[in-house]
BADREN-800272 format. One record per residue (C-alpha): x, y, z. Coordinates in Angstrom, 2 decimals. Each point is the difference from the previous one (the first is absolute). Layout:
<nodes>
<node x="X" y="Y" z="Z"/>
...
</nodes>
This chain:
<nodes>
<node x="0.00" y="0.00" z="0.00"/>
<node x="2.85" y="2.52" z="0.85"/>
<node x="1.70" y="-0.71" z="-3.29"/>
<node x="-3.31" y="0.44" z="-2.16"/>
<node x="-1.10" y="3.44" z="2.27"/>
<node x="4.13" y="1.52" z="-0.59"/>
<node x="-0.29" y="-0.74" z="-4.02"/>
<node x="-3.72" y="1.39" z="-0.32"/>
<node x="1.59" y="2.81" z="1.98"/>
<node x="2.72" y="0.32" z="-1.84"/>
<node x="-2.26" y="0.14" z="-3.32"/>
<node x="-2.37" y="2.57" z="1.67"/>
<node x="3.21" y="2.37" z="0.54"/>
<node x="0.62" y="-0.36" z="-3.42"/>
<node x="-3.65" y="0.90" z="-1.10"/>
<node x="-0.62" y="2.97" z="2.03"/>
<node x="2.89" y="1.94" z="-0.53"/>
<node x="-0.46" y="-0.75" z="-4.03"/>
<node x="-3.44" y="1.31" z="0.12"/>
<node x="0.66" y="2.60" z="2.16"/>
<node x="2.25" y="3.01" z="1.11"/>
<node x="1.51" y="-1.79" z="3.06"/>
<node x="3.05" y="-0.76" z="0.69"/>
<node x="0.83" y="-3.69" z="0.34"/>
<node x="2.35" y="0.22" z="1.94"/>
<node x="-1.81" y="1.23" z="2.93"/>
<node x="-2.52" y="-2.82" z="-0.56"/>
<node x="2.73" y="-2.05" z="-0.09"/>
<node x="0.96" y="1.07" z="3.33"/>
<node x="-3.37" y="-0.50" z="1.55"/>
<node x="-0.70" y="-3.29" z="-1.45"/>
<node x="3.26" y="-0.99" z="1.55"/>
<node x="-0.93" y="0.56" z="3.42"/>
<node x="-3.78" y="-0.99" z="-0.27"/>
<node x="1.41" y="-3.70" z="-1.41"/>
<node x="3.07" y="0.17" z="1.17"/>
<node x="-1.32" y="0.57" z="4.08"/>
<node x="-3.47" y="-1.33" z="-0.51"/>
<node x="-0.43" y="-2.40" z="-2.34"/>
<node x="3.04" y="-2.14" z="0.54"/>
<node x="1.10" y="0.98" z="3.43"/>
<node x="3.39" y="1.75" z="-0.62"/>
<node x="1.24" y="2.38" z="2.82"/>
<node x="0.03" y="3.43" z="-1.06"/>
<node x="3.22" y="0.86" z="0.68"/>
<node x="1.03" y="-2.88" z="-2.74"/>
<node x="-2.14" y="2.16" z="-2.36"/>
<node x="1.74" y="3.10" z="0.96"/>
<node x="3.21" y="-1.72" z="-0.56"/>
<node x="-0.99" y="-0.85" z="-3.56"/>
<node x="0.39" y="3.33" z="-1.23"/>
<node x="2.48" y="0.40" z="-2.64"/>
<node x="2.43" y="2.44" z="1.72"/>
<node x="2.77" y="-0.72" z="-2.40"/>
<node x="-3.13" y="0.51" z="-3.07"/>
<node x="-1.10" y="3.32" z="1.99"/>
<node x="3.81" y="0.93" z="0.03"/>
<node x="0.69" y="-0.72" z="-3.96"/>
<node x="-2.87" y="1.63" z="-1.32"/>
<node x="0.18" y="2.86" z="2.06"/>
<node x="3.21" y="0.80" z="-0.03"/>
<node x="0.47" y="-0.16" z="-3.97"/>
<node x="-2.95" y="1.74" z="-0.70"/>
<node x="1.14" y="2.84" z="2.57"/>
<node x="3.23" y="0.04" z="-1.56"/>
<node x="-1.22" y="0.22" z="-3.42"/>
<node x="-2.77" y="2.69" z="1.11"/>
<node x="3.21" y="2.08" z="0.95"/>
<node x="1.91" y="-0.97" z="-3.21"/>
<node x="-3.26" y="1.09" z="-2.09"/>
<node x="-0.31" y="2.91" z="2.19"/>
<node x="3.26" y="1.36" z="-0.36"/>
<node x="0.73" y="-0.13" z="-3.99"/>
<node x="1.97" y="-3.19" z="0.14"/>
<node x="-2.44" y="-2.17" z="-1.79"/>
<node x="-0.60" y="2.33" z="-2.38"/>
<node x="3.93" y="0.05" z="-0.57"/>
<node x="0.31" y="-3.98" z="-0.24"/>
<node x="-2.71" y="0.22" z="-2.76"/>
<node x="2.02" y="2.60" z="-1.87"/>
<node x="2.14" y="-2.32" z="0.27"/>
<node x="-1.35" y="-3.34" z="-1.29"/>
<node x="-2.23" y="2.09" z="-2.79"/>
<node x="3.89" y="1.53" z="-1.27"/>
<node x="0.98" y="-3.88" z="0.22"/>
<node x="-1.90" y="-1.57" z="-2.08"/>
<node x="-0.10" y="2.96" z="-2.30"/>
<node x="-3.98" y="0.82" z="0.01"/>
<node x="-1.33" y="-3.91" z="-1.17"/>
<node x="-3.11" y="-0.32" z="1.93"/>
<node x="0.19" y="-3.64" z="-0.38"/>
<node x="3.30" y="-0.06" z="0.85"/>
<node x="-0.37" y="1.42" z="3.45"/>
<node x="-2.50" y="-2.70" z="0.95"/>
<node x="2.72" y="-2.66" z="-0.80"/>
<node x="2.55" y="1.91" z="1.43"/>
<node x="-1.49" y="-0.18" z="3.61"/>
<node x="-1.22" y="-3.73" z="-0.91"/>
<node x="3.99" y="-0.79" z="0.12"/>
<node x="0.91" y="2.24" z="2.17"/>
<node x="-3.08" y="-1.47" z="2.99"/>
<node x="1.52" y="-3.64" z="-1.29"/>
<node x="3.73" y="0.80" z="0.37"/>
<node x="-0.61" y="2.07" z="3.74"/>
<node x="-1.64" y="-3.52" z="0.60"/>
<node x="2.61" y="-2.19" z="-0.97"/>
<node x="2.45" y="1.81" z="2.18"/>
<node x="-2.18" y="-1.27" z="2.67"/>
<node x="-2.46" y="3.70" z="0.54"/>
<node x="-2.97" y="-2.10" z="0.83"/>
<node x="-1.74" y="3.55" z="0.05"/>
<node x="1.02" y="1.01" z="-3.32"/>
<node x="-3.30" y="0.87" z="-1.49"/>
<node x="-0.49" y="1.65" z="3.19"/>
<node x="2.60" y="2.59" z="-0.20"/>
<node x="-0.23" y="0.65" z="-3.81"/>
<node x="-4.15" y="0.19" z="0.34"/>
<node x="0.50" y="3.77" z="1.33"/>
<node x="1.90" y="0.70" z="-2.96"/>
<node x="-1.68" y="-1.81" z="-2.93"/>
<node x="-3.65" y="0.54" z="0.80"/>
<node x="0.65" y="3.84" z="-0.42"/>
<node x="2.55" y="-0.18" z="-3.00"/>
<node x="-3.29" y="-2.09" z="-1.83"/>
<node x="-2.18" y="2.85" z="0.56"/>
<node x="2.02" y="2.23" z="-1.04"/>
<node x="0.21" y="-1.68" z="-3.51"/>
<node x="-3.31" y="-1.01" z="-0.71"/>
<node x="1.10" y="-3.72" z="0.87"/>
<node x="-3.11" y="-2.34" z="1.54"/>
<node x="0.62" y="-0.07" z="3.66"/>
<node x="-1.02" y="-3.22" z="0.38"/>
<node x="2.59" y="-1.16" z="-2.42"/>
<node x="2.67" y="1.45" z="1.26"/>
<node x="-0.67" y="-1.56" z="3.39"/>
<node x="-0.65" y="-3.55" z="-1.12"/>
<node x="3.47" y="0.61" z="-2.11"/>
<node x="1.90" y="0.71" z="3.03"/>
<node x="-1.39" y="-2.93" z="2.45"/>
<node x="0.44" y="-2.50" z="-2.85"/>
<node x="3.70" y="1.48" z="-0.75"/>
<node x="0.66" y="-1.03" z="3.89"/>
<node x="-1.94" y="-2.61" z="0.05"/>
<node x="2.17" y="-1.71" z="-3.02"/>
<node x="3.13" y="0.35" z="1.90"/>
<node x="-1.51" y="-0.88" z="3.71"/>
<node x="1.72" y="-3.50" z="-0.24"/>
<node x="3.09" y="1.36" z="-0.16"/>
<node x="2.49" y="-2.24" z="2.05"/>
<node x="1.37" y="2.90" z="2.04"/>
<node x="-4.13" y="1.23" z="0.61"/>
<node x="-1.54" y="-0.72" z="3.63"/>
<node x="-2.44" y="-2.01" z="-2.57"/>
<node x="2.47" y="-2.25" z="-1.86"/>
<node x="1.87" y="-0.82" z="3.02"/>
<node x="-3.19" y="-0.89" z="1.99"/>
<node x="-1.04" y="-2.45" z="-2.69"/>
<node x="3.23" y="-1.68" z="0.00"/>
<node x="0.36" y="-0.22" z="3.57"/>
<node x="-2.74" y="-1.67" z="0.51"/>
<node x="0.78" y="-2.53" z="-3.04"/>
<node x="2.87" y="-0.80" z="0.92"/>
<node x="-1.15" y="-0.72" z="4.09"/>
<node x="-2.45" y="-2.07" z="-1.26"/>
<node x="2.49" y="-2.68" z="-1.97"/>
<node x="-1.54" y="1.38" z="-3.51"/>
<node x="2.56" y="1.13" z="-3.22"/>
<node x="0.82" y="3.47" z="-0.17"/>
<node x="0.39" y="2.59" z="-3.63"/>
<node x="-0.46" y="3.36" z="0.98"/>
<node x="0.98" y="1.04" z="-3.48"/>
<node x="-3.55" y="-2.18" z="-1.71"/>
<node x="-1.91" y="1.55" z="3.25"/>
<node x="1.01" y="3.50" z="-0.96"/>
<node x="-0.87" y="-0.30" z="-3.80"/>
<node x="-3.20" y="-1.42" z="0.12"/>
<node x="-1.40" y="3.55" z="1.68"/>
<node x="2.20" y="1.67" z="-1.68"/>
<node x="-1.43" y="-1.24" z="-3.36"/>
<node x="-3.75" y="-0.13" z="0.39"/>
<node x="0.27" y="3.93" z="1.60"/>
<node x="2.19" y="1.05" z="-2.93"/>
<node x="-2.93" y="-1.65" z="-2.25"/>
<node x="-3.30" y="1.59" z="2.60"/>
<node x="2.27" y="3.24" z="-0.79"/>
<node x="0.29" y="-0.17" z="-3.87"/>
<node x="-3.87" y="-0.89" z="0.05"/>
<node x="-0.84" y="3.12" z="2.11"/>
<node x="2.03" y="2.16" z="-2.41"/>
<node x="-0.98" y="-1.45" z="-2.76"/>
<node x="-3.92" y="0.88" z="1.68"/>
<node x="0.34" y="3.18" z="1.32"/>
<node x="2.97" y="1.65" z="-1.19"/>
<node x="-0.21" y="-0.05" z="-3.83"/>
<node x="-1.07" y="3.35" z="-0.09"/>
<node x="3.94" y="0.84" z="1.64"/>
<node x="1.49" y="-1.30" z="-3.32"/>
<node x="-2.28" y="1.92" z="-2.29"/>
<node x="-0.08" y="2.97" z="2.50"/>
<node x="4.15" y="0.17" z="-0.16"/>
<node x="0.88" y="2.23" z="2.13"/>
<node x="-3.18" y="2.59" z="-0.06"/>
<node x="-0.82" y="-0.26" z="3.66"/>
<node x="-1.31" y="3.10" z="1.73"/>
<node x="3.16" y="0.33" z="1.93"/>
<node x="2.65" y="-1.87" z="-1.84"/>
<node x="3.51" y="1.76" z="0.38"/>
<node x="1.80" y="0.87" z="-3.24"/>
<node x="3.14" y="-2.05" z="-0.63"/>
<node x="3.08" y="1.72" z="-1.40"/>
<node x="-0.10" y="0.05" z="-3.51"/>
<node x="-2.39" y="-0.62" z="-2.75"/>
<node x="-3.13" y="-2.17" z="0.51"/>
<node x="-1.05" y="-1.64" z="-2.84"/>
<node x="-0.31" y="2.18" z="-2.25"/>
<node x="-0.99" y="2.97" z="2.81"/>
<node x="2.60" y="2.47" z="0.54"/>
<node x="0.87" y="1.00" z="3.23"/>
<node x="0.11" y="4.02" z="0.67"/>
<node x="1.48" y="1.89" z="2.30"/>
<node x="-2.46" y="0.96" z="3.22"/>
<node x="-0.70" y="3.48" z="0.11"/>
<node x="-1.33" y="-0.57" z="3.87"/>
<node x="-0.68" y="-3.27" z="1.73"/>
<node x="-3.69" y="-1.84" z="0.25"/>
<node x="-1.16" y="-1.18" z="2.94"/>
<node x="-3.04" y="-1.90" z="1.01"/>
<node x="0.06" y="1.70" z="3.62"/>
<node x="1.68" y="-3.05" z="1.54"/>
<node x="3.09" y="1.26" z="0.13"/>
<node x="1.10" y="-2.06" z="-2.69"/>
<node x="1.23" y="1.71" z="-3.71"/>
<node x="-2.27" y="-1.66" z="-2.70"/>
<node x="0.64" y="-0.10" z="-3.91"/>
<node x="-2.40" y="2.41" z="-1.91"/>
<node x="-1.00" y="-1.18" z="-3.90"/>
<node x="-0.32" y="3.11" z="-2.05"/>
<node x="-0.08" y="0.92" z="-4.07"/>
<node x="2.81" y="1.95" z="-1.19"/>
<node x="-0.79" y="2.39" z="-2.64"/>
<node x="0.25" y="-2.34" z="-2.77"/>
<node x="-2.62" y="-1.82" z="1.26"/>
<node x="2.65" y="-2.93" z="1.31"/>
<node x="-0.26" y="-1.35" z="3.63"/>
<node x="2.56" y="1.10" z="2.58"/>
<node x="0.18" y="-1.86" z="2.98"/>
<node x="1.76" y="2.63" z="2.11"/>
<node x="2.83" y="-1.45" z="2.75"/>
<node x="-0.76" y="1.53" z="3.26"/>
<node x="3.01" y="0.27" z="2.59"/>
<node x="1.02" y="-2.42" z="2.33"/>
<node x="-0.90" y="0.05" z="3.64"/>
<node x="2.70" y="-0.39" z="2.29"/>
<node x="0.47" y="-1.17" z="3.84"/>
<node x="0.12" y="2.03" z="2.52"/>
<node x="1.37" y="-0.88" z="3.45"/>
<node x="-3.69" y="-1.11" z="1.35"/>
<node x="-0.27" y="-2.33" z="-3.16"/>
<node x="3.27" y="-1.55" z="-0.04"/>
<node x="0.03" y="-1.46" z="3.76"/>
<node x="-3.68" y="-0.70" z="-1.28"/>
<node x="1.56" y="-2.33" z="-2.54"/>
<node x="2.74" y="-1.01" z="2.00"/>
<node x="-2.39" y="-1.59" z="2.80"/>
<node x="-2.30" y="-1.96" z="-2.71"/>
<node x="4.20" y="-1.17" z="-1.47"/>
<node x="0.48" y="-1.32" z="3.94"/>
<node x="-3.70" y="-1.31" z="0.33"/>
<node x="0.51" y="-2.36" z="-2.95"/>
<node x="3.54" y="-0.86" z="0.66"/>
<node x="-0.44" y="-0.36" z="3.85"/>
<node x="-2.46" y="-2.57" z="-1.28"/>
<node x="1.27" y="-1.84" z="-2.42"/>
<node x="3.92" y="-0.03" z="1.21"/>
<node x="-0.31" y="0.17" z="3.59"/>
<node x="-3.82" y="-1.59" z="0.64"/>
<node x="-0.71" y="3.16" z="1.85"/>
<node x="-4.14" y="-0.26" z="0.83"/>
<node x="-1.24" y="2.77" z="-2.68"/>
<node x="-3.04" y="1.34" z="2.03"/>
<node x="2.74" y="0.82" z="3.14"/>
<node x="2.30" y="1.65" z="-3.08"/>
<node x="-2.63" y="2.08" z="-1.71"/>
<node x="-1.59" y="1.11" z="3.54"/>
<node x="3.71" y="1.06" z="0.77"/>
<node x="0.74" y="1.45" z="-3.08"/>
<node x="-2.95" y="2.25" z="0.27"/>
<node x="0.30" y="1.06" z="3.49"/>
<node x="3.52" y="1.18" z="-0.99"/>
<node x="-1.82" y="2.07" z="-3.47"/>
<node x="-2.31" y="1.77" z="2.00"/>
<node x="2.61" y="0.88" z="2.48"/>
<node x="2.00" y="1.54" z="-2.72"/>
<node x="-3.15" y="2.37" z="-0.54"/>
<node x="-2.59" y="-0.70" z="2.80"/>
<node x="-2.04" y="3.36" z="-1.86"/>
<node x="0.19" y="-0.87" z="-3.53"/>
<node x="-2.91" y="-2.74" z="0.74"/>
<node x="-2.15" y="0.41" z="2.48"/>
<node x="-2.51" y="-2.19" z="-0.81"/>
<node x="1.99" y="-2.76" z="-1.72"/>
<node x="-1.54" y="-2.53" z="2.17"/>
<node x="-3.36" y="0.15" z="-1.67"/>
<node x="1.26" y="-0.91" z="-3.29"/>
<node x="0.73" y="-3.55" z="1.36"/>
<node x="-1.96" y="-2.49" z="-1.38"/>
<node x="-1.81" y="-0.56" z="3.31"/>
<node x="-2.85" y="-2.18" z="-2.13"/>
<node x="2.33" y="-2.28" z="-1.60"/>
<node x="1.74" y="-0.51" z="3.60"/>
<node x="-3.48" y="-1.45" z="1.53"/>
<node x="-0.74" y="-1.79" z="-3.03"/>
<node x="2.26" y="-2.31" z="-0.17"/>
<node x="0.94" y="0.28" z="3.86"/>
<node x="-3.74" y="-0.99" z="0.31"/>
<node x="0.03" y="-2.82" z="-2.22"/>
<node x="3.45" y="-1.58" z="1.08"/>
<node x="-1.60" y="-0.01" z="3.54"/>
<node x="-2.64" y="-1.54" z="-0.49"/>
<node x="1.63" y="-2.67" z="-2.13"/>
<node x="2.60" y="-0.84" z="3.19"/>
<node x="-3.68" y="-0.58" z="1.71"/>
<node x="-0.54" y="-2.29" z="-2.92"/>
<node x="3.65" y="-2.04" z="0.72"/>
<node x="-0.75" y="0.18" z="3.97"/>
<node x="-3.40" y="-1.48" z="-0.27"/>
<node x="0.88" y="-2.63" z="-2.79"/>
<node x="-2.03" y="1.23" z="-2.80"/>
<node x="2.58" y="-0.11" z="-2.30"/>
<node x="1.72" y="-3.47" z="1.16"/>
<node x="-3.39" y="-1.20" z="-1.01"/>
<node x="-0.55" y="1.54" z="-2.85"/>
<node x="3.68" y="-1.62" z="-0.87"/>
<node x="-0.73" y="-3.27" z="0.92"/>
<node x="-3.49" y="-0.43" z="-1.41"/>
<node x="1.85" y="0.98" z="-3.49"/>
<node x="2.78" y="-2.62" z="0.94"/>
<node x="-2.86" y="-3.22" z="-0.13"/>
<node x="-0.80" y="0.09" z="-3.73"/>
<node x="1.16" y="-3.41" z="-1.71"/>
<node x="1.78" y="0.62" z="-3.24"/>
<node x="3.28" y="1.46" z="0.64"/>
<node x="-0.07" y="2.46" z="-2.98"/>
<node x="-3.25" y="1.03" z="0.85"/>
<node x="0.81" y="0.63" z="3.68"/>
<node x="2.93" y="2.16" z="-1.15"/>
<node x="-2.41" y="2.16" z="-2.19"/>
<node x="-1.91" y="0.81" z="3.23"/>
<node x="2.94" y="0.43" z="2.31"/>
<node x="1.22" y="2.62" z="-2.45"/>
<node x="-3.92" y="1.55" z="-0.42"/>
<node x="-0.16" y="-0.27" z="4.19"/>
<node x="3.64" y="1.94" z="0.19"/>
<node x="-1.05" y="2.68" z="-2.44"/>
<node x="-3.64" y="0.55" z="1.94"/>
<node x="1.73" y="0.24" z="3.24"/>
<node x="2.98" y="2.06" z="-1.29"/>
<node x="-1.85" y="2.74" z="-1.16"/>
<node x="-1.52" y="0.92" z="3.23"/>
<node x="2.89" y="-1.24" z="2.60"/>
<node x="4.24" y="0.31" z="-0.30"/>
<node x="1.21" y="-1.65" z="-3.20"/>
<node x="3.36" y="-1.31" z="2.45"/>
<node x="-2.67" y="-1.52" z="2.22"/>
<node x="-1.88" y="-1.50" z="-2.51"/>
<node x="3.06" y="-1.66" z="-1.71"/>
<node x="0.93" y="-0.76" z="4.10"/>
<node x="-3.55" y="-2.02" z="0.00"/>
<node x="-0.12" y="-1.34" z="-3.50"/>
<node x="3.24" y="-2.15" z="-0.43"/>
<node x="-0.45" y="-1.62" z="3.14"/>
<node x="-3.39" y="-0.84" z="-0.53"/>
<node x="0.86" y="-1.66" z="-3.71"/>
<node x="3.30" y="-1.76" z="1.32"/>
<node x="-1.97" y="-3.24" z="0.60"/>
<node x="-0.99" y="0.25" z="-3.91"/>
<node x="3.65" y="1.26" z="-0.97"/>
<node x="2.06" y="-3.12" z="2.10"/>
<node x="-3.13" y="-2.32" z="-1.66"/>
<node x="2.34" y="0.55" z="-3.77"/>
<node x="-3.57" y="0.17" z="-1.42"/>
<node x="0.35" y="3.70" z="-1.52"/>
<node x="3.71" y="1.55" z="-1.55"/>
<node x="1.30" y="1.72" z="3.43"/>
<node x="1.48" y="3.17" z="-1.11"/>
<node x="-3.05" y="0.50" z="-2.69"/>
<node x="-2.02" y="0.09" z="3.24"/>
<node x="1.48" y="2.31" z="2.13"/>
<node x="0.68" y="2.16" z="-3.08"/>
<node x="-3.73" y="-0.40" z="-0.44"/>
<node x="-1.09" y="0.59" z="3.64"/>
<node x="2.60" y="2.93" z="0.31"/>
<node x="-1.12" y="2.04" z="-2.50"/>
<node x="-3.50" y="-0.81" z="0.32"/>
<node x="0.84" y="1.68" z="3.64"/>
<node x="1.81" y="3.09" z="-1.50"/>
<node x="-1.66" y="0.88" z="-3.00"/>
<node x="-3.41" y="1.00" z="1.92"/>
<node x="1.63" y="2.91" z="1.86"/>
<node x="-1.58" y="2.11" z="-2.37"/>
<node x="-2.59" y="0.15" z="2.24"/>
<node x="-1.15" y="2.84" z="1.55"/>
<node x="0.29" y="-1.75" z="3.44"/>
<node x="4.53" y="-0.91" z="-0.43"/>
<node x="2.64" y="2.78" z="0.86"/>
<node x="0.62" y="0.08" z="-4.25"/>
<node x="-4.08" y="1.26" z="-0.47"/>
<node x="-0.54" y="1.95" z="2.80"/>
<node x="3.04" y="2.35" z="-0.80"/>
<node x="-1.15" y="0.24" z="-3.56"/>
<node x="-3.24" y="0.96" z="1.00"/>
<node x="1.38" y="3.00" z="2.27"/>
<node x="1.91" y="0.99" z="-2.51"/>
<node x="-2.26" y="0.03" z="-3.03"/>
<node x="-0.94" y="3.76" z="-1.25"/>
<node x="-3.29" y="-1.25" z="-0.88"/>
<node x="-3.70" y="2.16" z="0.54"/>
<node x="-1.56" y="-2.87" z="1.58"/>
<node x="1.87" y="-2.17" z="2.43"/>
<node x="-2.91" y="-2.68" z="0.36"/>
<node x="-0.47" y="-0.79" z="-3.32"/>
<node x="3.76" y="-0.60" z="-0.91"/>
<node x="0.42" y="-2.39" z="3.15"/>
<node x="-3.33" y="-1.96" z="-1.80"/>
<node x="1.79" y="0.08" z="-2.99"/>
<node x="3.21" y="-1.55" z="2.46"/>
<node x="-2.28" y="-2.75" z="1.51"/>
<node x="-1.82" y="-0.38" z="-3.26"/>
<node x="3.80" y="-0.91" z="-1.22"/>
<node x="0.46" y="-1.74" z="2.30"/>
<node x="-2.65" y="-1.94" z="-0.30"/>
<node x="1.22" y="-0.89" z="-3.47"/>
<node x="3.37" y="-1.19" z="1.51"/>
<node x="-1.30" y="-2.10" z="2.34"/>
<node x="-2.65" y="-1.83" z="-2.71"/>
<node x="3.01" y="-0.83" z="-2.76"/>
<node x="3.56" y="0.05" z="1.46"/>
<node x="-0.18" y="-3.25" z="2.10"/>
<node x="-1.38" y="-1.53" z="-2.75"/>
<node x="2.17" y="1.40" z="-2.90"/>
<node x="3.24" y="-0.89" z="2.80"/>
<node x="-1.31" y="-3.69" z="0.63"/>
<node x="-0.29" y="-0.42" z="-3.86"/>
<node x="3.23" y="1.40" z="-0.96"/>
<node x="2.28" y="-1.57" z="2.18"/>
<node x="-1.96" y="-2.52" z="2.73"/>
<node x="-1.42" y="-1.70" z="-2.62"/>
<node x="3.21" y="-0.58" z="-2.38"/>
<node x="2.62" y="-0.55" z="2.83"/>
<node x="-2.43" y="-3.19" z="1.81"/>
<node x="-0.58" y="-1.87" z="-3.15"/>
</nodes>
């Protein structure tokens, strides 16, 4: 009875805060305590104790950080920046921050898409490039690298291969994300960003490169454009012969503010991929230290935290621990693990791990998972690295949701009118995920590696 009230709970969360304004995560947060204490008899305090301090930490502390960053001119600087980079290509900004999320993650940033979702999500609006794009490009760029050996991911997976007697490739386990995100990433382009190749590089704020431009000449600015964000902007004009001139406004350039700005995002993501410093402790630090520097300059930086994002998925990760504490999801595990046919029992293990992954910790999940299939692994009746390739990404790939660290900081960050309907477009997404990648994993590689 406790299982079946927590999952028609867990469903009703889900409902309400679709159809309605509210925040889940503060239903979240109640339904934790009303099953949690009263339907299956767990002490408060051990609720309490659920929250997600470390969660509360991250998300707070990058979004504060990046609120000062934004705040301050240095975002606007980095998108100079990128835009000068790749030369004005709409299209090839979007796969620019695809590799760039995949190689942060392969260094072993677990948060990449976290700390470049500040800076993307603006730099799309800027250029006319569909927000919800550009943030699926970016979780799928990490997500195809989050099996890196030297990631928290890859070495969790192989740890707990290798403690359980079963043969260990870190290099297939890594490739088989890597692969099917690269391809959920070509598919999305090819979807929603065909206009970028067409559109070259007409975007409402797309910085002139040096030199000509395809047949548009560049001219010489007789004052800079801006769009009032304190960022220069490109302005297309007719010269007197009746030829487009894209005209090249000046470069900004750092002051002191911006520079230890830059420098303490430089430590943030070195501190946590060289040193394993925690990244919500960093970015809380490094901010402290940038509003020291000038305690006047933002008084109110505070409120441009994402303080809905923070009980979102603070909410939902709570309420999930309820689910581990009062064996919800052991059950939901094990009543997967029964089925008869071995292949078949795979392809529900890997639709069980997506479903649970997209509303709980993807590390947790994979935590849960493998030792739940090892009796079906050690049986030799399905290929043993097709599986865990299978049940790893199947973990993984659903952090699109709006619910993981990945969605939640792309829906902060996303300069869009209406905030509810792009997170229904997320969990609409989502959805999608969730339906065809187990499948489409368990035929491509489960299927050919047990026969």
């Amino acid at each position: 009875m406790t299982y079946a009230i927590s999952v028609l709970v867990l469903a009703a969360i889900f409902t309400v805060a679709t159809v309605t304004p509210v925040n889940m995560g503060i239903l979240a947060f109640a339904a934790a305590f009303i099953v949690g204490a009263w339907v299956s008899d767990i002490p408060i305090e051990d609720v309490v104790d659920a929250f997600p301090a470390g969660t509360f930490l991250i998300v707070g502390g990058i979004t504060l950080l990046f609120a000062i960053a934004k705040a301050n001119g240095t975002l606007d600087y980095i998108m100079d920046r990128c835009l000068h980079l790749v030369r004005g290509r709409r299209w090839a900004i979007v796969w620019m921050l695809f590799a760039l999320s995949g190689l942060l993650m392969s260094m072993g940033a677990v948060l990449a898409v976290e700390m470049l979702a500040p800076i993307a999500m603006p730099l799309a609006a800027r250029n006319r490039i569909n927000p919800f794009l550009m943030g699926m490009m970016i979780t799928h760029g990490g997500l195809a690298c989050v099996f890196s050996p030297i990631n928290l991911y890859g070495a969790l997976v192989t740890g707990i291969m290798k403690s359980a007697g079963l043969p260990t490739n870190p290099g297939f386990i890594f490739l088989v994300p890597f692969v099917l995100n690269l391809a959920i990433g070509v598919v999305l382009f090819l979807v929603f960003g065909r206009d970028l190749i067409r559109g070259g590089r007409r975007g409402d704020d797309v910085t002139a490169p040096d030199g000509p431009i395809g047949g548009i000449g560049v001219g010489r600015p007789s004052s800079p454009a801006s769009d009032g964000s304190g960022v220069s902007t490109a302005v297309l004009s007719r010269s007197t012969t009746g030829t487009a001139v894209e005209t090249a406004p000046a470069r900004p350039r750092l002051d002191r503010y911006q520079g230890a700005t830059l420098t303490g995002i430089f430590f943030l993501a070195m501190g946590s991929v060289g040193f394993g410093i925690d990244i919500g402790v960093s970015a809380i630090c490094v901010s402290a230290a940038l509003l020291l520097m000038a305690p006047k300059s933002h008084p109110k930086i505070v409120e441009n935290v994402a303080w809905p994002a923070v009980v979102l998925v603070c909410g939902m990760l709570t309420y999930m621990a309820v689910l581990t504490q009062n064996g919800t999801l052991d059950f939901l595990g094990n009543t997967v693990s029964v089925a008869v046919a071995p292949l078949f029992t795979a392809l529900i293990l890997c639709y069980a791990v997506g479903i649970m992954s997209a509303f709980a910790s993807s590390t947790a999940t994979i935590g849960i998972a493998l030792p739940l299939a090892m009796p079906l692994l050690l049986g030799g009746e399905v290929g043993v690295l097709g599986f865990v390739a299978a049940i790893v990404f199947s973990a993984t790939v659903v952090d699109v949701s709006p619910f993981s660290l990945h969605g939640v900081m792309i829906l902060a960050n996303a300069e869009v009118e209406d905030k509810i309907r792009f997170q229904r477009k997320l969990l609409a997404y989502c959805g999608i995920v969730v339906l065809f990648a187990p499948l489409i994993v368990w035929a491509l590689v489960v299927v050919p590696t047990s026969v």
